[in-house]
N, C-alpha and C positions, 0 to 999 in steps of 0.2 A: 504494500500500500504506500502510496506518496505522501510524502510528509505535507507537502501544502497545494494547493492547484498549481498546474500546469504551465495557465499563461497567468499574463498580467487581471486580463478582462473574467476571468474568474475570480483572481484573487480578490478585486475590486467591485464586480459585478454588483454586490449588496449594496455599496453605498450611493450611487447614483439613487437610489429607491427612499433613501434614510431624509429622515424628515427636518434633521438639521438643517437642512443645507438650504431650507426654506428662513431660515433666521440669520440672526448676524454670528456669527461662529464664535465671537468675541464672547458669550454666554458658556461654553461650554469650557472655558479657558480663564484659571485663575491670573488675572493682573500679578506681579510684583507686590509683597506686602498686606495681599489681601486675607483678612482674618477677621472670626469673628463672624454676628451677626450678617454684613454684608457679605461675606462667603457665601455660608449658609442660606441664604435668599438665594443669591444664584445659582446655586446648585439644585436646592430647589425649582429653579425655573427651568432651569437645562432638563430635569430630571419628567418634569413634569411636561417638554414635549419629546422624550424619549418614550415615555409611556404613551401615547400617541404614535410612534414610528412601528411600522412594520418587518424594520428589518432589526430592530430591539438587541434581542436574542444574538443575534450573529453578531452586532455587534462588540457587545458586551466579551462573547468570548473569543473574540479577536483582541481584544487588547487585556485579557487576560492570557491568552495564548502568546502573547506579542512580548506582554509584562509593561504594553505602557505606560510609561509616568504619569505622565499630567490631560487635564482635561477630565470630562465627565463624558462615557463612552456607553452606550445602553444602557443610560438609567444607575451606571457605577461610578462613583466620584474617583479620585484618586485613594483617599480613605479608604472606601469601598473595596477597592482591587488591591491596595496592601494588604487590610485585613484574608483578602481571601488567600492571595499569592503563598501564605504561611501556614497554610493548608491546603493546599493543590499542588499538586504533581506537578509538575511542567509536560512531561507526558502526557497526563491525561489532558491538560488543560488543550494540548496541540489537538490532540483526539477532540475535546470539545467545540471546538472551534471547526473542524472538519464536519464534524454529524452536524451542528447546526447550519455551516452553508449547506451540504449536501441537501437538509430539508427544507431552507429556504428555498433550491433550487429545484425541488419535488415538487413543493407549491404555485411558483410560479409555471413551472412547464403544465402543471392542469389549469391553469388559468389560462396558458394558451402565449406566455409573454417572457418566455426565458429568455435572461440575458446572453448574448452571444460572445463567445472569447475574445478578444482583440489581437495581441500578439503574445507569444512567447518570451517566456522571461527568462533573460539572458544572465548566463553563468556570472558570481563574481569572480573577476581576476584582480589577483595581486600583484601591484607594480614591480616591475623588475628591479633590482639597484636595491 
């Protein structure tokens, strides 16, 4: 089994669908210094059109699969995915992140609206020297 999809247009496939992308991104991303009540507001609000998005789930364990730092990613703040990262596998979490696109991608193709690969994604190379 492959460790992550194929091409590019797989790997990303889910987030052209994600409901963020209808706001100002600046919402899902803590400012410098930011603490506190005003946090927590935002996060809250980030959170609360996550719950609203469809592609939630996948995303969520994409940046638990990934180990992203920052921002609030399915409804998981950075808090959020520390707390869990110290009880998840990193294995498993890859695995999770696989079964969730897989059945985003099971739902969309019965809806009739899979998204299609774009290109393959190309090896890293290591600078020579």
């Amino acid at each position: 089994m492959q460790s992550w999809p194929a091409t590019l247009g797989e790997f990303w496939s889910w987030h052209v669908e994600a409901a963020c992308g209808a706001v100002d991104i600046s919402l899902f991303y803590s400012p410098d210094g930011e603490r506190g009540p005003r946090r927590a507001r935002r996060e809250r609000a980030a959170k609360e059109v996550c719950a609203r998005c469809e592609v939630a789930e996948v995303c969520a364990a994409f940046a638990i699969a990934t180990r992203e730092p920052y921002g609030t990613w399915g409804g998981l703040s950075e808090g959020d995915r520390r707390r869990l990262w110290r009880r998840t596998d990193q294995a498993a979490a890859q695995l999770g992140y696989r079964r969730a696109l897989a059945d985003w991608e099971r739902r969309k193709a019965a809806q009739g609206s899979r998204p299609q690969p774009e290109r393959r994604l190309a090896p890293q190379r290591v600078p020579a020297g």
